[in-house]
N, C-alpha and C positions, 0 to 999 in steps of 0.2 A: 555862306552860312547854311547853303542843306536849301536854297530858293531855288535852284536852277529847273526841276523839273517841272514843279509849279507855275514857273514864269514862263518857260516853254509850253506847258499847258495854255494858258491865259493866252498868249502870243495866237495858238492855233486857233482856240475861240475866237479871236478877234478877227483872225482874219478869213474865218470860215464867216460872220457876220456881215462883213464889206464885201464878201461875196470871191475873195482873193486866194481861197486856197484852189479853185478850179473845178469845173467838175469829174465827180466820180467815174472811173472808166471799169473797164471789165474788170480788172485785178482790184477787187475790196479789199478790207485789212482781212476780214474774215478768209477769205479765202485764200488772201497771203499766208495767215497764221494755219490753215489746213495741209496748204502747200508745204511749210516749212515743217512742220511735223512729218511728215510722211517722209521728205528727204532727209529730216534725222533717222527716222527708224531703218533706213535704207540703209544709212551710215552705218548705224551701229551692227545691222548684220554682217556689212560687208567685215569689219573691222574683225567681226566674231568670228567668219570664214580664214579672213590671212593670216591670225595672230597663232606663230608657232609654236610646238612646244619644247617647253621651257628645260633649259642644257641641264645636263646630268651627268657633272664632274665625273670623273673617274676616282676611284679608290686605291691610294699606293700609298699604304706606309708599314703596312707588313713586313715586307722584305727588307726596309731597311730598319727595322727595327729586329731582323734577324740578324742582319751584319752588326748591328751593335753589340748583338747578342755573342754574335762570334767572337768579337773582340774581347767581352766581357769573360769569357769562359778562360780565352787563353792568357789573358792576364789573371784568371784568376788562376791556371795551372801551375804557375809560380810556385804557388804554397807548396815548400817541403819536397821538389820533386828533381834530381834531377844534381849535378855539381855547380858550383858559379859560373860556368861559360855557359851551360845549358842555361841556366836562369835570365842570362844577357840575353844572348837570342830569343829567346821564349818571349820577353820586355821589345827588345825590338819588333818581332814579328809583327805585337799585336798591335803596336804601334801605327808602324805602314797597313795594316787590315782596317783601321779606324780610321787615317786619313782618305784611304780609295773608299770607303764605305760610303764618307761624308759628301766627299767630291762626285761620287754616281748620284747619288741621291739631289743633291742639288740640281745637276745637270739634270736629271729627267724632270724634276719635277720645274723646273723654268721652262726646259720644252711643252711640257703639258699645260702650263701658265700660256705662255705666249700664241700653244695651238685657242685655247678657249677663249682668248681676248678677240683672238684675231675674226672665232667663228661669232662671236657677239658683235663684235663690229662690223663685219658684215652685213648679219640678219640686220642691223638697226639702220644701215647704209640704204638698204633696197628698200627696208620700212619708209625711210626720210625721202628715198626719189618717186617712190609709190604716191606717198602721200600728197607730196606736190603736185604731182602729176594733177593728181583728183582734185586737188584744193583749185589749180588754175584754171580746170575746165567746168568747175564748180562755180567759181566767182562771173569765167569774159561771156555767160549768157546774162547772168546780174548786170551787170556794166550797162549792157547795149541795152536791157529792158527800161532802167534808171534813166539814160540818158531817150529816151523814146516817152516813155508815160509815164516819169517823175514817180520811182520808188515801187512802181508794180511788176509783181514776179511774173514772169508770165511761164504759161505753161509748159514751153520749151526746156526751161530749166531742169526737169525731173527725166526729162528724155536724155537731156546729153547726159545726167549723173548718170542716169540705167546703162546708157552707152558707154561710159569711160572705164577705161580696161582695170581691171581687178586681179590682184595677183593670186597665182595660183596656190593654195594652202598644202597641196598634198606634197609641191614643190619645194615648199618651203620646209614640213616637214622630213622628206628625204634629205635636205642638204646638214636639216639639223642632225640627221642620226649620224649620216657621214662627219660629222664633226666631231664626233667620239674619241678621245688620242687611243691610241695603243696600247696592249699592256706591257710591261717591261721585264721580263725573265731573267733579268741582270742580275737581282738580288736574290733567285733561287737558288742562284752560287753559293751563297754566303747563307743557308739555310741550311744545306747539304753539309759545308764546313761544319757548322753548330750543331750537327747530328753525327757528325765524325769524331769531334773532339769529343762533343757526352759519351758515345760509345769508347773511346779510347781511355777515358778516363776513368772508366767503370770496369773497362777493361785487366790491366796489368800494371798498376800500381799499388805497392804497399801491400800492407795488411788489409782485414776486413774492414778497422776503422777508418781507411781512404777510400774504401771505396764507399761506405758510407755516405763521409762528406761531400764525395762526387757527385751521387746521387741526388742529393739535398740542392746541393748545387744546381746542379740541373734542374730540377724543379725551380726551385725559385727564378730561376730564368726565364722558364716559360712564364710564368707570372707577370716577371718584368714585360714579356715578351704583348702578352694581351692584353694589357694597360696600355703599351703605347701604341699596340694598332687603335684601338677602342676610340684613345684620344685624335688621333690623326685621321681616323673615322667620321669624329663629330666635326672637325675643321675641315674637311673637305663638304658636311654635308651645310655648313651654312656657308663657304662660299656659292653654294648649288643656289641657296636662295635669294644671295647676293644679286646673281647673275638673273635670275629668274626675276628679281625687284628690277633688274636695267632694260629686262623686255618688255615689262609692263610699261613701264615712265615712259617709253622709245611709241609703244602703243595711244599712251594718254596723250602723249603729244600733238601726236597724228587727228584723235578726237578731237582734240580744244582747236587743232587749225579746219577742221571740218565745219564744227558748231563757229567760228568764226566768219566764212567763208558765209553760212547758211543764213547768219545775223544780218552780212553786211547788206544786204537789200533792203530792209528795214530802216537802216540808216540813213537811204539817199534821197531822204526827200528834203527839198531846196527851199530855206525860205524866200520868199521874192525881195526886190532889193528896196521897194515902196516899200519904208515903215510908217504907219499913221504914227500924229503927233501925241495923244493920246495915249500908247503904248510908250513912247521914247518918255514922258513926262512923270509915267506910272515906273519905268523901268528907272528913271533918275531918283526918284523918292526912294527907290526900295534901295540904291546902292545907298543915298545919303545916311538912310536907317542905320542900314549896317556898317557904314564908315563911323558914325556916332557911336553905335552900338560896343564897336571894338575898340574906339577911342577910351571910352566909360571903361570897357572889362581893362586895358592898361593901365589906367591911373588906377584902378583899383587893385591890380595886380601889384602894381611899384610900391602902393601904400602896404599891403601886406608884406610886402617885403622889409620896406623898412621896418614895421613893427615886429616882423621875425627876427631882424638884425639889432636891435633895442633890445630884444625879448632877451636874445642871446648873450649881449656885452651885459646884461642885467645880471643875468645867474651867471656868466662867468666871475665880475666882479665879487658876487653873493659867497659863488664859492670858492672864492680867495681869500676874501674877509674871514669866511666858516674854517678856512685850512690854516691862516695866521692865528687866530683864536686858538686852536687845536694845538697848534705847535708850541704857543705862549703857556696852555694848561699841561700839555705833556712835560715843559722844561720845568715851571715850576713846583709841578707836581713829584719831578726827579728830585729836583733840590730837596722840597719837604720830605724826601722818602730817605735822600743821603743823609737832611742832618737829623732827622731822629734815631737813623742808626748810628749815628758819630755820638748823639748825647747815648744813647744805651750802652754803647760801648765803653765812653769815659764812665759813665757810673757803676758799668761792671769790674773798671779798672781801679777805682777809686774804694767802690768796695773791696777789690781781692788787697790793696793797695793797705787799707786800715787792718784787715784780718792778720795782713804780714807782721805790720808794727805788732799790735796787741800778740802775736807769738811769739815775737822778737824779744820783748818786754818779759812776758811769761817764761820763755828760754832763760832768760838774763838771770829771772830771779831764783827760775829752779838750778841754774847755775852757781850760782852764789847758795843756793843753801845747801849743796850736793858740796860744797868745795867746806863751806863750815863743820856740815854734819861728820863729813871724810876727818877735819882737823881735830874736832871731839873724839871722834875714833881714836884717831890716832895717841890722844894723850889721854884718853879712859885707859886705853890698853899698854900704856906705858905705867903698870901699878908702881916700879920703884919710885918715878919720879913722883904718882901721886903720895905714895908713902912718906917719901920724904917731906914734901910738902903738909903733911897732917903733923909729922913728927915735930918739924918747926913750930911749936904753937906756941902762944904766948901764954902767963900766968895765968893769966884770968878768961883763954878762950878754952872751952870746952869744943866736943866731937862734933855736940848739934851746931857747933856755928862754925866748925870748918868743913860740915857739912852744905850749911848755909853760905859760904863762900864758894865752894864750886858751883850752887847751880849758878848763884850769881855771874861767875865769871864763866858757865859754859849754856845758861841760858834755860838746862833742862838735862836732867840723868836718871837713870832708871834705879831702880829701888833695888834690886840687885846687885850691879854694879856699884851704889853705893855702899851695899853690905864686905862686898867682894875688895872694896878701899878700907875699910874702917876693922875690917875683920870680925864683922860681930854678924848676927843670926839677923835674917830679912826682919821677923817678928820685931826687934830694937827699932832697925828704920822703918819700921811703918809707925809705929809711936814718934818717930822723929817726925815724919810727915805731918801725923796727927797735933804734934807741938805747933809747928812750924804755920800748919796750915788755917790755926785758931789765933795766930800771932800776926795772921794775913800776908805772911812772907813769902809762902808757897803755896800751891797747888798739885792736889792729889790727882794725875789723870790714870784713866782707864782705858786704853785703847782696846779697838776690836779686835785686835790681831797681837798677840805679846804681852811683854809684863808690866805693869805700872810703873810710871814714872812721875818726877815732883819738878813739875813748872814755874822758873819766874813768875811773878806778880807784876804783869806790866802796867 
């Protein structure tokens, strides 16, 4: 629980009290801790003398970014140039120019890979047997001082460090410059190519407008061309630093076994194997605390759990109940939405349903009056057969009553038409009417449109 340093405190008062840790000899802590500072800063120089500098990859992606370039021109010569076997060839060429392009390209740059691995592994090789070197003749004067005057440095330690062979930095730097790869003039080939074909193409094809497009061509090449050195520029400069982070770490290493080494003297002082009972009784109470202590934090721990596992099957529950509700209001909320469209619907059928009758109705009866009015026509304008029928009278009927017999039997005639039966001047029939209409047997109408006519008395 975080006691340990404390109790080792307490432990060394008690037994500096009983008089058990011994007495002080030449090597104080003071002068341990003056000690040990000085052979750190010794450290840290020496570290600052060997540590090389840092690799600085090589740059190659120019040239194969001109081989692509080559390739790219003479595939693009195709256009327009040339009969169909020329064309094949031309497709084949650039073909085979793009595989050896790719295949150089690789191959050097895994030899340049493999040369910079190997020159890192190295430098970090000699770093790691350097440093041991120093760490072992660093630590076996500590040993013999600990096992002599229980944990004091003595002053011999800082002589063997000054003594212990230190690599040489200017050494280390030549080997790194010698680690440099090569540069590769493979793909100035294939540069010279892509300055052949631009020339050739500008050269003796077509009219002005191919040489034109040749031109364009080529430019836009080089374009392509300084993109992808640019690019292949920037990936080579952060494996630089890649490499440069692996000589550091290879360096920090070598510190932390230093500062290690320079600790461990500090650590070897022995407690005697006489514990007073006192301390053993004081050190029993403090584990008991803490066995109780951790006891308590578990059961209170178990108890939050469970109330987070309630808490959980709670609102799961909550929101099962809350999504059944939902489900029950969403279905019967459909139904109420289906049948109020189902009743809107039968009452718009119901209504269109009535409107049909009542013009069916309406039809019926302007049919039947269109089929009566047709039949009057028809026997108005047969004047023999009404003639005849006037001419048939009986003794004692006169004009006005067989005049009064047709409206009877056709319902309604016009006042002309009655004139146009009887032979006599409208002016008579409207005195007929006049008779008639004072006698309440007929009606004088007036319509808006035509001539008067003398209506049944219904």
């Amino acid at each position: 629980m975080g006691t340990g340093s404390s109790d080792y405190a307490e432990i060394l008062a008690i037994f500096e009290k009983q008089g058990g840790a011994g007495k002080a000899k030449k090597g104080t802590p003071k002068n341990q801790g003056q000690q040990r500072k000085e052979l750190a800063s010794q450290k840290e120089q020496q570290a600052k003398a060997s540590q090389p500098e840092k690799a600085k990859p090589s740059m190659h992606g120019v040239f194969a970014s001109l081989g692509y370039t080559f390739a790219f021109i003479i595939g693009a010569g195709i256009y327009g140039y040339g009969s169909y076997t020329d064309s094949v060839q031309t497709i084949l060429l650039g073909a085979g120019t793009c595989v050896v392009t790719l295949l150089s390209y690789l191959l050097l740059h895994l030899i340049h890979r493999k040369a910079g691995i190997i020159r890192v592994q190295a430098d970090s090789g000699h770093h790691a047997k350097a440093d041991a070197s120093r760490a072992k003749a660093d630590v076996s004067p500590a040993k013999a001082d600990a096992s002599r005057a229980k944990a004091d440095v003595s002053p011999a330690k800082a002589e063997l460090a000054k003594k212990a062979p230190s690599p040489d930095p200017s050494k280390k730097q030549e080997k790194a410059k010698k680690a440099k790869p090569s540069g590769h003039p493979l793909f100035a080939v294939f540069g010279y190519a892509f300055a052949f074909i631009l020339g050739a193409g500008i050269y003796g094809y077509g009219s002005s407008t191919d040489s034109v497009q040749a031109i364009l061509l080529g430019a836009g090449t080089c374009v392509v061309t300084l993109l992808s050195y640019l690019l292949l520029h920037f990936i080579h400069r952060k494996a630089g630093i890649i490499h440069a982070q692996a000589d550091s770490g290879h360096q920090a290493k070598a510190d932390a076994s230093h500062a290690k080494a320079d600790v461990s003297p500090a650590k070897a002082v022995k407690i005697p194997s006489a514990v007073p009972a006192e301390l053993t009784q004081k050190v029993a109470k403090v584990r008991e605390a803490e066995e109780k202590a951790m006891q308590e934090a578990r059961i209170e721990a178990q108890k939050l759990v469970k109330e987070k596992q309630q808490f959980v099957a709670e609102e799961r529950a909550w929101k099962k109940d809350i999504s059944t509700k939902e489900r029950q209001e969403q279905r019967t909320g459909k139904a109420k939405e289906a049948f109020q469209k189902a009743k809107g619907l039968l009452e718009k059928e119901e209504k269109h349903l009535a409107m049909l009758v009542e013009k069916k109705k309406a039809l019926v009866e302007a049919q039947e009056q269109l089929k009566l009015k047709e039949q009057q026509k028809k026997e108005l304008f047969d004047l023999g057969s009404l003639k005849a029928f006037v001419k048939n009278k009986k003794p004692y009927e006169t004009d006005i009553d067989k005049a009064y017999a047709l409206i009877e039997k056709y319902g309604s005639m016009k006042l002309s038409d009655i004139a146009g039966i009887f032979e006599v001047e409208q002016k008579t029939i409207e005195e007929w009417a006049r008779i008639l209409e004072q006698h309440k047997l007929c009606l004088v109408h007036y319509p808006a449109f035509g001539s008067a006519e003398l209506r049944k008395v219904k």
